[in-house]
Gaussian input, Z-matrix of N, CA and C with variables (Angstrom, degrees):
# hf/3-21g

backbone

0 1
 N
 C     1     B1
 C     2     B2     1     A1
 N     3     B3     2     A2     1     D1
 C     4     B4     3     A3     2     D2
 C     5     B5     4     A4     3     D3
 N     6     B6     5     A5     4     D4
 C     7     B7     6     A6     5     D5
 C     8     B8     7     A7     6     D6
 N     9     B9     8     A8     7     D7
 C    10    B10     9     A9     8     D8
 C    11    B11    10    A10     9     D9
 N    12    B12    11    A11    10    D10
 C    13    B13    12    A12    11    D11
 C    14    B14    13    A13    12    D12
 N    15    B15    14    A14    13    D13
 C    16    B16    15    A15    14    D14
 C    17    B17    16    A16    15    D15
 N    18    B18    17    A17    16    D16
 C    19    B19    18    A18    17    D17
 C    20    B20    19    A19    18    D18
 N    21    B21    20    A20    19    D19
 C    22    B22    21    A21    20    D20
 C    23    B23    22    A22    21    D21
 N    24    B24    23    A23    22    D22
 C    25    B25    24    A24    23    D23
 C    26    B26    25    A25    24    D24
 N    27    B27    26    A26    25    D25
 C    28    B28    27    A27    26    D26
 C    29    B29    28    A28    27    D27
 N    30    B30    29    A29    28    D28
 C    31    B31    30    A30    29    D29
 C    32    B32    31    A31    30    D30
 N    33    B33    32    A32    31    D31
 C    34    B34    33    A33    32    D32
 C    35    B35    34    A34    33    D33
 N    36    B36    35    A35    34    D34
 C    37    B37    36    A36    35    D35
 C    38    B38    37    A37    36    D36
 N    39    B39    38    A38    37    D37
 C    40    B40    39    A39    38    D38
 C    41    B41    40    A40    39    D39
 N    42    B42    41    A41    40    D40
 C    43    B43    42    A42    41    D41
 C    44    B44    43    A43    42    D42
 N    45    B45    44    A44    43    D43
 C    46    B46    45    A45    44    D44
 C    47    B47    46    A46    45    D45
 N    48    B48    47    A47    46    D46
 C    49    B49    48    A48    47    D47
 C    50    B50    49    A49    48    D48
 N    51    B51    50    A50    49    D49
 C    52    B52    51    A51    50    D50
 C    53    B53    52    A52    51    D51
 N    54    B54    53    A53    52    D52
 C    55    B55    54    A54    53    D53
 C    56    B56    55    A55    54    D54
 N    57    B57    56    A56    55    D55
 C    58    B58    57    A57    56    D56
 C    59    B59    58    A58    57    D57
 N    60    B60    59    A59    58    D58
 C    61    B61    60    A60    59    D59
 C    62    B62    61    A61    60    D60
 N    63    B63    62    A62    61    D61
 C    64    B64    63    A63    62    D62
 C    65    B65    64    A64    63    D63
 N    66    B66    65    A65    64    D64
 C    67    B67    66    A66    65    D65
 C    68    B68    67    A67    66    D66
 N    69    B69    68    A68    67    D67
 C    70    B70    69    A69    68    D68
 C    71    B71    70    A70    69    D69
 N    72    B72    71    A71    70    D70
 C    73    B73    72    A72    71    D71
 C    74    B74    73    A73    72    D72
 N    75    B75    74    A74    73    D73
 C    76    B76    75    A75    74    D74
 C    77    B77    76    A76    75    D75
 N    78    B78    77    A77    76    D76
 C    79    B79    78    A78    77    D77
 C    80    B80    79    A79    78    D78
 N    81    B81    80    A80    79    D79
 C    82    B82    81    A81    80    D80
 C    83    B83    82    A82    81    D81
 N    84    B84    83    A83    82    D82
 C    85    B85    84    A84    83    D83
 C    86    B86    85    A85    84    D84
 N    87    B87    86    A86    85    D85
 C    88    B88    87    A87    86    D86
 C    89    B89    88    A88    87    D87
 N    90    B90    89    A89    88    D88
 C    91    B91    90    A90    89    D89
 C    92    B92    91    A91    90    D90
 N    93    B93    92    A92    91    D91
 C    94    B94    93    A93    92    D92
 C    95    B95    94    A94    93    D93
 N    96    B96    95    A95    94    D94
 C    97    B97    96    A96    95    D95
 C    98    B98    97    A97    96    D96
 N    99    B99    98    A98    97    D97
 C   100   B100    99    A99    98    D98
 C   101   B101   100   A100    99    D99
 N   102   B102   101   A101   100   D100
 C   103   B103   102   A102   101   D101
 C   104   B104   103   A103   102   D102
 N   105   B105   104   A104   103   D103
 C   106   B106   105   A105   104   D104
 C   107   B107   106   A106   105   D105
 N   108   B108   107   A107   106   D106
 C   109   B109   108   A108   107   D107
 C   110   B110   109   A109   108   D108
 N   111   B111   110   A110   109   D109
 C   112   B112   111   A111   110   D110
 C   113   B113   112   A112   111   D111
 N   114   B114   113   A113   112   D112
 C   115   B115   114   A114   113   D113
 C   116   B116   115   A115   114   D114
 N   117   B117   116   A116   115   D115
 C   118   B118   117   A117   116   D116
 C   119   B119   118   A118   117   D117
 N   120   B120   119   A119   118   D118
 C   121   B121   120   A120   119   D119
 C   122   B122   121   A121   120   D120
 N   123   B123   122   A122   121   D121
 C   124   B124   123   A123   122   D122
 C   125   B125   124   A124   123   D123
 N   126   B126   125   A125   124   D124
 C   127   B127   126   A126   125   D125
 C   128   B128   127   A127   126   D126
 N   129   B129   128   A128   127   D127
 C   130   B130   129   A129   128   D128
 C   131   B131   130   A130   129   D129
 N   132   B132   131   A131   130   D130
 C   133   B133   132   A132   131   D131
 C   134   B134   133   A133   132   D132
 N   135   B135   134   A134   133   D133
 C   136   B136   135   A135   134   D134
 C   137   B137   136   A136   135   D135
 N   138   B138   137   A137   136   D136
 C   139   B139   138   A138   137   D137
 C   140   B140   139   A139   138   D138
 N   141   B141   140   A140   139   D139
 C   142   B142   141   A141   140   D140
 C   143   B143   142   A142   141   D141
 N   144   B144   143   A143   142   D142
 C   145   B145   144   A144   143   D143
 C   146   B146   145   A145   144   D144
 N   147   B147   146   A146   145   D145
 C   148   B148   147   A147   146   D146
 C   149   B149   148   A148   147   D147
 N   150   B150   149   A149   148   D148
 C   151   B151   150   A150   149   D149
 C   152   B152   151   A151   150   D150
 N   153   B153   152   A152   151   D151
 C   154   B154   153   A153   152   D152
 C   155   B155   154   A154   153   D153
 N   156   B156   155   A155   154   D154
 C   157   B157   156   A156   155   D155
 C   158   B158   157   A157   156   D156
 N   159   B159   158   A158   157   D157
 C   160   B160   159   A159   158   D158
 C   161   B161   160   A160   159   D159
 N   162   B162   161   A161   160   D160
 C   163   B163   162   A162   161   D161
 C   164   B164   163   A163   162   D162
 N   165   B165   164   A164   163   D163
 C   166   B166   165   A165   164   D164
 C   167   B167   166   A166   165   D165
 N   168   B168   167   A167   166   D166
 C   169   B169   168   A168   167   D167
 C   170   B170   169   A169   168   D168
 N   171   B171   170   A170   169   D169
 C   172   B172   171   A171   170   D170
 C   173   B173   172   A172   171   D171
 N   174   B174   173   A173   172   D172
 C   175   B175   174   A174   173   D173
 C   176   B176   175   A175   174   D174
 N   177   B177   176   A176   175   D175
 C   178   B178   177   A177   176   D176
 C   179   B179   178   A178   177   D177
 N   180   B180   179   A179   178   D178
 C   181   B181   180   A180   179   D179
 C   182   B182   181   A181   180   D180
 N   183   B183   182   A182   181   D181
 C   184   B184   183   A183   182   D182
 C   185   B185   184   A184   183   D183
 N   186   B186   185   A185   184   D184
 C   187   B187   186   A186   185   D185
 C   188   B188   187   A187   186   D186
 N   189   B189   188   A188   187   D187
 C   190   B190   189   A189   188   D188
 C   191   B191   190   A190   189   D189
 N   192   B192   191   A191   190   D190
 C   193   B193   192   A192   191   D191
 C   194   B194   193   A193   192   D192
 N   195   B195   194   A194   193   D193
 C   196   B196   195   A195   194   D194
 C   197   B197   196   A196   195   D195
 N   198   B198   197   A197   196   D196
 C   199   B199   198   A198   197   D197
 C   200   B200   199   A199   198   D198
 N   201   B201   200   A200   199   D199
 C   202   B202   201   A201   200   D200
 C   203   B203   202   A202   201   D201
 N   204   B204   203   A203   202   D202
 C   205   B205   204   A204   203   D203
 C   206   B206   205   A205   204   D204
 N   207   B207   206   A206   205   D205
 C   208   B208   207   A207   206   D206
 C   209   B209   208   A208   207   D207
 N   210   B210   209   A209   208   D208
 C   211   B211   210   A210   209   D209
 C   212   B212   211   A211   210   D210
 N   213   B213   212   A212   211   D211
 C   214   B214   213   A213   212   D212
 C   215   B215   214   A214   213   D213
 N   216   B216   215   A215   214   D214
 C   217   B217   216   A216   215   D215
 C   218   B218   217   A217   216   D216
 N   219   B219   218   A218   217   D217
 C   220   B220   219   A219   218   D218
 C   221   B221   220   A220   219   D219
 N   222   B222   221   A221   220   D220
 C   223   B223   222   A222   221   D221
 C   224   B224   223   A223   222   D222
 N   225   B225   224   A224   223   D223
 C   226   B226   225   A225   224   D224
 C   227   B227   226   A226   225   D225
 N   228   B228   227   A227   226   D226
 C   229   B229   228   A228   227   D227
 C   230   B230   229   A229   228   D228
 N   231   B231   230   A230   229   D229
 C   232   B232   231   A231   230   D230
 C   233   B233   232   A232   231   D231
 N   234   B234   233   A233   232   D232
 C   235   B235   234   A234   233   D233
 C   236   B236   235   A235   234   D234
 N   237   B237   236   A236   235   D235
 C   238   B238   237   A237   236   D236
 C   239   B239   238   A238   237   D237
 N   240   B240   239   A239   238   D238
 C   241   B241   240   A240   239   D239
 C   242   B242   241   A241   240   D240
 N   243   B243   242   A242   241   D241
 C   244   B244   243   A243   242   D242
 C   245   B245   244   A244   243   D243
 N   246   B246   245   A245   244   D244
 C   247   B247   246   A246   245   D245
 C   248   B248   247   A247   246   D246
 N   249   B249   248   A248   247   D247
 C   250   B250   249   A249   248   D248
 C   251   B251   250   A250   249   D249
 N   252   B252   251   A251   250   D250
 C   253   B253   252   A252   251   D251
 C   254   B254   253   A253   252   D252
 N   255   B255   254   A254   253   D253
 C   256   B256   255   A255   254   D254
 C   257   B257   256   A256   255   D255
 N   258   B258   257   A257   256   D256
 C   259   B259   258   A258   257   D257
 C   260   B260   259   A259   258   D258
 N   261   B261   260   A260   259   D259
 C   262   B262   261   A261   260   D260
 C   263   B263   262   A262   261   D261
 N   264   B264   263   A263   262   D262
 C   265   B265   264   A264   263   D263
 C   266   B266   265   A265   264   D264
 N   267   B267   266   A266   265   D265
 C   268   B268   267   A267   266   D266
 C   269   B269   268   A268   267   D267
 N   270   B270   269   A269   268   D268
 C   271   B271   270   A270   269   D269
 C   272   B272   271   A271   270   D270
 N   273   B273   272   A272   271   D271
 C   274   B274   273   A273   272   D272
 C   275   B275   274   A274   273   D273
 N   276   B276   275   A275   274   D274
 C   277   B277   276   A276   275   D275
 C   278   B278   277   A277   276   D276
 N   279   B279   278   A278   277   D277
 C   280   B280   279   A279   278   D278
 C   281   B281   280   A280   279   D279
 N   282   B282   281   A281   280   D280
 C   283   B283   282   A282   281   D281
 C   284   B284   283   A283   282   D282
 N   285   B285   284   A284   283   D283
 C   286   B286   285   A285   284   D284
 C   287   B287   286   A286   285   D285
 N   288   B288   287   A287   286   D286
 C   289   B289   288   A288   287   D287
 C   290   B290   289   A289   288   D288
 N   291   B291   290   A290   289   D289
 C   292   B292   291   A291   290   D290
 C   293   B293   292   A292   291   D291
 N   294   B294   293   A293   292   D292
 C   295   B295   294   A294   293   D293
 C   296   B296   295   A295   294   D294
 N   297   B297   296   A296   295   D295
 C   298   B298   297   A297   296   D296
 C   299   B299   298   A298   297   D297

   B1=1.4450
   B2=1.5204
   B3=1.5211
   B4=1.4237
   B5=1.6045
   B6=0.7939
   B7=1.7070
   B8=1.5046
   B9=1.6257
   B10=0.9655
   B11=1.6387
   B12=1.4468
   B13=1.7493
   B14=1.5811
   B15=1.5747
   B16=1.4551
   B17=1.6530
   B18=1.2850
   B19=1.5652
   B20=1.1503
   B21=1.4947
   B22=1.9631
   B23=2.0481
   B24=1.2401
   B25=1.7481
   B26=1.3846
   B27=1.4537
   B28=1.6153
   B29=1.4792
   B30=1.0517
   B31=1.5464
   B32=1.8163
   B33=1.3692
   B34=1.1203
   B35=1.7825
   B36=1.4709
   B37=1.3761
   B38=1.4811
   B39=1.4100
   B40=1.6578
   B41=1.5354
   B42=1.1033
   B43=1.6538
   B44=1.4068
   B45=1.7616
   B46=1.5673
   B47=1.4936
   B48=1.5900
   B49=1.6140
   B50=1.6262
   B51=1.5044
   B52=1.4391
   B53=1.7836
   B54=0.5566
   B55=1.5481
   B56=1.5347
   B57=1.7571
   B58=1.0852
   B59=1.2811
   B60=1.5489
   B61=1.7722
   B62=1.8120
   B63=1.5226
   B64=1.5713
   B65=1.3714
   B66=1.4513
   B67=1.5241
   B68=1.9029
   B69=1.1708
   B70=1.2102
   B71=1.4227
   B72=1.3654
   B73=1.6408
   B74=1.6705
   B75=1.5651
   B76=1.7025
   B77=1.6362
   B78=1.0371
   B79=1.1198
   B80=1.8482
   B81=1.6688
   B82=2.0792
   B83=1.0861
   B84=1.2262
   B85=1.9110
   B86=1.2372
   B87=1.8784
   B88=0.9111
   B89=1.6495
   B90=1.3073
   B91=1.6227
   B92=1.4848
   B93=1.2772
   B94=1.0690
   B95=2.0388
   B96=1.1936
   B97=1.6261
   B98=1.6260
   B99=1.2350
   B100=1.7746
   B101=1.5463
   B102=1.6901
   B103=1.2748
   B104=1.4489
   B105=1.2748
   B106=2.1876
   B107=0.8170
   B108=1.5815
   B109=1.1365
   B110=1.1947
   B111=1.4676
   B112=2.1036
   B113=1.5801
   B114=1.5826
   B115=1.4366
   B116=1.4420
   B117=1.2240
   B118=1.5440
   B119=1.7932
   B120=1.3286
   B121=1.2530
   B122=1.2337
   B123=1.0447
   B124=1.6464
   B125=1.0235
   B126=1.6273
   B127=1.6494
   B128=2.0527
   B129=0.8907
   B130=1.6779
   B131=1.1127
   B132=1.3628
   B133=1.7921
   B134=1.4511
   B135=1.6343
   B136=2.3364
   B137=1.4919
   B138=1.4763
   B139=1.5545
   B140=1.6484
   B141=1.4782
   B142=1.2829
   B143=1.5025
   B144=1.5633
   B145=1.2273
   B146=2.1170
   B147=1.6835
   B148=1.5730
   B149=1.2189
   B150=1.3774
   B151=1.8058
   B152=1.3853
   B153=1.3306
   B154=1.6609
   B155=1.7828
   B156=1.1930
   B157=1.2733
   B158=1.2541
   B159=1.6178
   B160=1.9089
   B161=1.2683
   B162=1.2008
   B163=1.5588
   B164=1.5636
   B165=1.1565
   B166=1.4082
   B167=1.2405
   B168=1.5501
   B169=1.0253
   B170=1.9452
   B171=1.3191
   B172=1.6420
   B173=1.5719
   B174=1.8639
   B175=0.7856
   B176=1.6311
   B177=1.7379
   B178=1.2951
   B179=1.8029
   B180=1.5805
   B181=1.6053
   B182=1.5748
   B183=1.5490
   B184=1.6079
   B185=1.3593
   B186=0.9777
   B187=1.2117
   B188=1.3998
   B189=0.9848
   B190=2.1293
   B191=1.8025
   B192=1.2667
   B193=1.8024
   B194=1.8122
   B195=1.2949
   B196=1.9999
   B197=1.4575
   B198=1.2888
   B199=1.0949
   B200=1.5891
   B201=1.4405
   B202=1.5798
   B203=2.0264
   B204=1.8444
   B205=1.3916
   B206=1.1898
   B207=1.6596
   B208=1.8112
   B209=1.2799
   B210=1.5048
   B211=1.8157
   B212=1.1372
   B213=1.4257
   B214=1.2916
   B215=1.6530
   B216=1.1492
   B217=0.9597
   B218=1.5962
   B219=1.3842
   B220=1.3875
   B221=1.4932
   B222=1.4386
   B223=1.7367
   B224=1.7566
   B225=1.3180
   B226=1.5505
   B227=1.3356
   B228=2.0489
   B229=1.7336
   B230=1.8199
   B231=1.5247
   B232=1.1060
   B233=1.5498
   B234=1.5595
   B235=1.0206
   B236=1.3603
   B237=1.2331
   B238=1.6247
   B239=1.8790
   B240=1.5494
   B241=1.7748
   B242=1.4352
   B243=1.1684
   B244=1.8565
   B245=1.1853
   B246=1.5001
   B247=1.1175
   B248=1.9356
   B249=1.5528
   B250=1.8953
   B251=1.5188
   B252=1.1814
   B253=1.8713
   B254=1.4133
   B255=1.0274
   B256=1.3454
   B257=1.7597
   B258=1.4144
   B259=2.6144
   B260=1.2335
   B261=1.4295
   B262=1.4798
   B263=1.9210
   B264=1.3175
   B265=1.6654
   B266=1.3715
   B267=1.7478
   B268=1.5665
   B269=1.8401
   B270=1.0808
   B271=1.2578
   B272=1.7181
   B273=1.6863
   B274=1.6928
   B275=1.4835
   B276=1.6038
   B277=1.0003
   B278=1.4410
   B279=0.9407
   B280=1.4753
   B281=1.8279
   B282=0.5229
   B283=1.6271
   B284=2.0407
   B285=0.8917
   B286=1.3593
   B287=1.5182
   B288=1.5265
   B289=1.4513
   B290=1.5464
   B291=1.2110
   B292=1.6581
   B293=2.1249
   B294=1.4313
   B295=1.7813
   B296=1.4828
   B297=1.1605
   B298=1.5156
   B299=1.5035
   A1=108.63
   A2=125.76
   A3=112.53
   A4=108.04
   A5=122.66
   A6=121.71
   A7=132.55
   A8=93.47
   A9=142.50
   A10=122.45
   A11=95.19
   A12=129.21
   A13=103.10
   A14=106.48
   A15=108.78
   A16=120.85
   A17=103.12
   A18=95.72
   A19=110.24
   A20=111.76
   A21=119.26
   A22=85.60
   A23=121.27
   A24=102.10
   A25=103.13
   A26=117.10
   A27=119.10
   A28=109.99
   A29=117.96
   A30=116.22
   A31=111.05
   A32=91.20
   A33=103.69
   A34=121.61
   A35=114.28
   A36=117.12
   A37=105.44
   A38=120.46
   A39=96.45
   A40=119.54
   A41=127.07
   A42=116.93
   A43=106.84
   A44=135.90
   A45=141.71
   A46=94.74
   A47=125.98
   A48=108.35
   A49=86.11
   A50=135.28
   A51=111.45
   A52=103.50
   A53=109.20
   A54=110.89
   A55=122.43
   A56=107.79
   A57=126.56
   A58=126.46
   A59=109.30
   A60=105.87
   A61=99.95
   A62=102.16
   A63=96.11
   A64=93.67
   A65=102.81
   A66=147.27
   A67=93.74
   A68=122.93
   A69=118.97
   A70=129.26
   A71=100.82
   A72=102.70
   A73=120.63
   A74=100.83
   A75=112.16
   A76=89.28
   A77=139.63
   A78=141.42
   A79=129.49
   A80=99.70
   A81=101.62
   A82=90.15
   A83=150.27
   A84=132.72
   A85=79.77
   A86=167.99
   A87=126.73
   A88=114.09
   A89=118.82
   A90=124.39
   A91=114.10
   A92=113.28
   A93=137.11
   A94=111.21
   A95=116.72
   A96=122.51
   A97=93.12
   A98=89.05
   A99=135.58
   A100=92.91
   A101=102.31
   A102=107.22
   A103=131.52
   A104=91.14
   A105=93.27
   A106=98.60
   A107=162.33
   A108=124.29
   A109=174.97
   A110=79.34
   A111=93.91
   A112=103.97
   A113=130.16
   A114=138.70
   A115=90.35
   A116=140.69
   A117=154.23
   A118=86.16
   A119=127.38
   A120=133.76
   A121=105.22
   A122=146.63
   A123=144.79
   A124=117.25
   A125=111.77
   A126=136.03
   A127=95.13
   A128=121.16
   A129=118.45
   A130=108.93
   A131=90.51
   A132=130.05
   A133=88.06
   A134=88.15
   A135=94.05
   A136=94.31
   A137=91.58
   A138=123.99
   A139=106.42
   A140=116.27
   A141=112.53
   A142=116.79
   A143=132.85
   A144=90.75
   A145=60.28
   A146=111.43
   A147=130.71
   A148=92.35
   A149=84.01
   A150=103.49
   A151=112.88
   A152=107.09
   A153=134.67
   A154=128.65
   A155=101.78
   A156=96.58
   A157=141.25
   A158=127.97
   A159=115.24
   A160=106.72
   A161=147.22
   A162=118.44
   A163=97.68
   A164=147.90
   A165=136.97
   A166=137.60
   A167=112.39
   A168=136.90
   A169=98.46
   A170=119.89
   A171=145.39
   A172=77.37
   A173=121.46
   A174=121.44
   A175=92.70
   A176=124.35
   A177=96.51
   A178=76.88
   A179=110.67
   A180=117.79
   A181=97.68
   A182=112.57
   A183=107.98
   A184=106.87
   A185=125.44
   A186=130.04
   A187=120.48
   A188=108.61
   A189=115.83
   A190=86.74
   A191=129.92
   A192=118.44
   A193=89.36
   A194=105.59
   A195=99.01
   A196=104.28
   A197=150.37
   A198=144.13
   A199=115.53
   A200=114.01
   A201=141.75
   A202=87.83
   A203=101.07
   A204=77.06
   A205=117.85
   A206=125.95
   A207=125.22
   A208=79.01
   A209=151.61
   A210=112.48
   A211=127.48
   A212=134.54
   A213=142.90
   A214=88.95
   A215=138.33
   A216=109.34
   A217=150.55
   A218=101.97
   A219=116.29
   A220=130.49
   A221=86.94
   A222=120.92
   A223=94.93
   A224=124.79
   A225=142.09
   A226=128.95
   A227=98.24
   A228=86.58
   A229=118.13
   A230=106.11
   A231=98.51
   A232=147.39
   A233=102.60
   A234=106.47
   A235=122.39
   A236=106.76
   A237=123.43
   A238=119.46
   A239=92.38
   A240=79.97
   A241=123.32
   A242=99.70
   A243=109.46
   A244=117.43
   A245=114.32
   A246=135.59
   A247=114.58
   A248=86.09
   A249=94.34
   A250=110.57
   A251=139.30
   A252=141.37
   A253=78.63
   A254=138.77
   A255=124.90
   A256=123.33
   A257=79.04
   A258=95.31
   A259=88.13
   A260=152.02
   A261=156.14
   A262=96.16
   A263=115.78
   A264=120.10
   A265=109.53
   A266=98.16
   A267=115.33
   A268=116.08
   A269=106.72
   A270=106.65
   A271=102.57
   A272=109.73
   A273=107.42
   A274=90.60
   A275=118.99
   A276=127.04
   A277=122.19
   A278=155.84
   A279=148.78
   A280=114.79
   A281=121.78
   A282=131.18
   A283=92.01
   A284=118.80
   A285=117.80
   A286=105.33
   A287=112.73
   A288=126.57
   A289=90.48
   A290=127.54
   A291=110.19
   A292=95.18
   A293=116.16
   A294=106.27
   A295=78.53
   A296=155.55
   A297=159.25
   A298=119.21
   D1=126.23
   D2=-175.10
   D3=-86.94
   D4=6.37
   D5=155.33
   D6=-42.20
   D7=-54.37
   D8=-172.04
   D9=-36.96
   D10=-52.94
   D11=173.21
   D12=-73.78
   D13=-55.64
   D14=-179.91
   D15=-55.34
   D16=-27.20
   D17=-178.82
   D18=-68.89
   D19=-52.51
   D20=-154.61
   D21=-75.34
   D22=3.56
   D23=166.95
   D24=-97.05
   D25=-45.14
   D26=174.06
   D27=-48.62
   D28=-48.43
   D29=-173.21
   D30=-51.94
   D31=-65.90
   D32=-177.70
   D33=-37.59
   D34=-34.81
   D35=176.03
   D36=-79.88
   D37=-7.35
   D38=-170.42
   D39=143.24
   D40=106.06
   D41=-152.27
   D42=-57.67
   D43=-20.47
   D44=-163.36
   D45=-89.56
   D46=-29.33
   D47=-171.13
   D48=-87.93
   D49=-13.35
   D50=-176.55
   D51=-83.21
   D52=-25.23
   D53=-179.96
   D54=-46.32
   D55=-39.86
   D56=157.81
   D57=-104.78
   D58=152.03
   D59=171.03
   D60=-123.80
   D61=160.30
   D62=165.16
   D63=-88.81
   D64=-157.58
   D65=-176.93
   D66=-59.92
   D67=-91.84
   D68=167.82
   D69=-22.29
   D70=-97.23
   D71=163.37
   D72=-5.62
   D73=-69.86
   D74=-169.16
   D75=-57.72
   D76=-84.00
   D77=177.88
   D78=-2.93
   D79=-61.35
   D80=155.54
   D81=-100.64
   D82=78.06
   D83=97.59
   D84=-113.86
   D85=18.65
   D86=136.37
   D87=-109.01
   D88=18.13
   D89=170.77
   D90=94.67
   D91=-21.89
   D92=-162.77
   D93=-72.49
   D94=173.53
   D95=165.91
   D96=-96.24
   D97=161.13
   D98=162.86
   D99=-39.57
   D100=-75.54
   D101=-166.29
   D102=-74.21
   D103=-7.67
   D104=168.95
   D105=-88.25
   D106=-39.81
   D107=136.28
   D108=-68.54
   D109=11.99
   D110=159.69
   D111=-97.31
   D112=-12.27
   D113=157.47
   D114=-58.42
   D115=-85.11
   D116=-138.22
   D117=-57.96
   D118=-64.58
   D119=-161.13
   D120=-69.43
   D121=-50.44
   D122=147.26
   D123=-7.48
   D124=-78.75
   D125=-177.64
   D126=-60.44
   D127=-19.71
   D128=-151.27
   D129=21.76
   D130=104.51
   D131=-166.17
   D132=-149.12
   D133=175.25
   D134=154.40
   D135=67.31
   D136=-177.02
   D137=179.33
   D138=-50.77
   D139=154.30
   D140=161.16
   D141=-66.38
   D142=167.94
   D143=165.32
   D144=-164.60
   D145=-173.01
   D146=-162.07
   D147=-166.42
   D148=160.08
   D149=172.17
   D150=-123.73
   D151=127.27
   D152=-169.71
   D153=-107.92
   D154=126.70
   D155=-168.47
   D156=76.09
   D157=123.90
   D158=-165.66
   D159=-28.16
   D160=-9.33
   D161=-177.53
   D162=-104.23
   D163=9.66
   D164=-156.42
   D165=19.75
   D166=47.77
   D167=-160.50
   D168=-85.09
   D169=117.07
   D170=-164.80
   D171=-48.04
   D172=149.57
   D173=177.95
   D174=-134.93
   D175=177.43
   D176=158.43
   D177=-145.30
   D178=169.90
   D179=175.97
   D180=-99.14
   D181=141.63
   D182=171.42
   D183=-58.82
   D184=-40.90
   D185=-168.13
   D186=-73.74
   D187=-23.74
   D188=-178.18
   D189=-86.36
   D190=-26.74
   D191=-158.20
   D192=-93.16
   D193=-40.48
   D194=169.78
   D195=-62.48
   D196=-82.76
   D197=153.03
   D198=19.25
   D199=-74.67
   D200=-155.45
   D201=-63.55
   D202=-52.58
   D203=-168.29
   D204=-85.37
   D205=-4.45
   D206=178.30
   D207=-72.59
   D208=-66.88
   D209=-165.91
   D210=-61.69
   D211=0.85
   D212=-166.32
   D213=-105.32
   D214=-49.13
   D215=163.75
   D216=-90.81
   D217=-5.12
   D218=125.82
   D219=-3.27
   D220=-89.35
   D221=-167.40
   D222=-47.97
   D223=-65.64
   D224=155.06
   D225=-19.80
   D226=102.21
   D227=-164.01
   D228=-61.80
   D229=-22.15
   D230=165.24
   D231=-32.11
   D232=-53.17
   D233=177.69
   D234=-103.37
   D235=5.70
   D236=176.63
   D237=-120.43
   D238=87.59
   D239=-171.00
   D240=-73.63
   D241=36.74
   D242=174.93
   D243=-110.67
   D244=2.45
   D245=-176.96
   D246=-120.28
   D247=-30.75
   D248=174.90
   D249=-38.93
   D250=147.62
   D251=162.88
   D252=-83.53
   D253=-70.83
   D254=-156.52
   D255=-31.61
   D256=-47.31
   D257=177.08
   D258=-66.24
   D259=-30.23
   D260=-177.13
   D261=-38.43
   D262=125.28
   D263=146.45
   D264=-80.53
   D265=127.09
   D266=170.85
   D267=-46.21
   D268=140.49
   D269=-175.80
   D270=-113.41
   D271=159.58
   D272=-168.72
   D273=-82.93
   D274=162.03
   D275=161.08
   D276=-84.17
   D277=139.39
   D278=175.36
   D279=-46.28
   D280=164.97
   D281=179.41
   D282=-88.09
   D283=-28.66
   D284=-173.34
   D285=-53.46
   D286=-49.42
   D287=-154.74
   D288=-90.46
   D289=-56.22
   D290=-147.35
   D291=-77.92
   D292=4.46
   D293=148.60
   D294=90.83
   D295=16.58
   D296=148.35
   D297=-44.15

């Protein structure tokens, strides 16, 4: 998981810089480029993310980008069989359609 690496370096500097990620950072702990998420933030799409500090430099919370992807997979009939068509019960067709 490339998260994974990113945490035990965040940690290591200090529990307040892990709390936040920039633009980069957020980007490998979520697999992703730089630029899909400055695409995603444009469009407001993607992760939440704010701007921090006189320079308004894009921020993101670890915690809102864990969040972002349990609804993403959620949202995904894959990983959500409440969403599969397959768990779906067949429904009758009308007599209209099958030309009866």
């Amino acid at each position: 998981m490339p998260g994974r690496s990113l945490l035990a370096a965040t940690a290591s500097s200090g529990a307040v810089s892990a709390a936040f990620l920039n633009v980069k950072d957020a980007a490998d702990y979520l697999g992703l480029s730089p630029h899909t998420l400055y695409v995603w933030r444009h469009r407001r799409q993607g992760p939440p993310s704010f701007r921090m500090g006189p320079r308004g430099r894009v921020m993101y919370r670890l915690e809102a980008l864990d969040a972002w992807v349990r609804e993403q997979e959620q949202a995904d009939s894959r990983s959500n069989p409440a969403l599969n068509p397959l768990n779906t019960t067949l429904q009758e067709r009308s007599s209209r359609f099958l030309g009866v």
